[in-house]
C-alpha positions as CSV (number, residue, x, y, z in Angstrom):
1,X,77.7,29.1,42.5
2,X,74.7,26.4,41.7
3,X,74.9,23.2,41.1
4,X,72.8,20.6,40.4
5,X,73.2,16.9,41.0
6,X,71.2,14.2,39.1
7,X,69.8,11.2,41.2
8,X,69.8,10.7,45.2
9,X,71.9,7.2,44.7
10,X,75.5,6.3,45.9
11,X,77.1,8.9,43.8
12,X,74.9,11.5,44.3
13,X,74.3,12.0,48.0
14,X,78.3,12.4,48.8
15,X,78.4,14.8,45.8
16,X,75.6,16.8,47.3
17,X,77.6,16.3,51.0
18,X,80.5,18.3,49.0
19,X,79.0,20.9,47.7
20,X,77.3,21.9,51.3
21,X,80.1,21.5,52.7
22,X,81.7,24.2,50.3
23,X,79.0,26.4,51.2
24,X,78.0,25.6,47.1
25,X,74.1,26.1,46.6
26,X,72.7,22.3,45.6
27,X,69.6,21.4,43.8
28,X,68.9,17.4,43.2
29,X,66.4,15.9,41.3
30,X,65.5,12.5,42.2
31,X,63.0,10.3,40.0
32,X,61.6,8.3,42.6
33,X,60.3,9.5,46.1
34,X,63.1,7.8,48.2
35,X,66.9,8.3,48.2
36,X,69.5,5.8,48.1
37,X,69.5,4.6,44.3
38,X,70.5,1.4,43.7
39,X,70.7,0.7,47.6
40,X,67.5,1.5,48.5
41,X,66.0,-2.1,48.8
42,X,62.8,-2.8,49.5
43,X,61.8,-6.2,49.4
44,X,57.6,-6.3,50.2
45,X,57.3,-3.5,47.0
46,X,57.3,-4.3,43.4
47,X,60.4,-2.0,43.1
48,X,61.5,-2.3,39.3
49,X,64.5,-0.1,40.2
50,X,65.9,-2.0,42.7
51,X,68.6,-4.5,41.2
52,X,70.2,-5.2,44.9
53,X,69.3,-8.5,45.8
54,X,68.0,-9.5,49.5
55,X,71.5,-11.9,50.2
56,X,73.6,-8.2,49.9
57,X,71.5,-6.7,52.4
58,X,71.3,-9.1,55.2
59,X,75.3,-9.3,55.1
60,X,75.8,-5.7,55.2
61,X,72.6,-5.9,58.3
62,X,74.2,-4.8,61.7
């Protein structure tokens, strides 16, 4: 079996972990060049994508 999983975000990454984990061939297409979705802040770029604001980060920093 093939699957393929759409987007490297919070859904997708432990969907992908699944599959592998079944031995379940995975193919993921991600359209941006990091992974992490939503999550992926990063405050010094002009990151249109990113709707997680700096606050949610620094309390979730450890």
């Amino acid at each position: 079996m093939r699957v393929c999983v759409i987007g490297a975000g919070v859904s997708g990454l432990p969907s992908i972990k699944a599959c592998l984990e079944q031995n379940i061939e995975v193919d993921c297409f991600e359209k941006t060049s990091s992974i992490g979705g939503l999550w992926n802040y990063r405050p010094n770029e002009d990151n249109v994508g990113a709707n997680v604001m700096a606050s949610t980060v620094v309390r979730f920093n450890f």
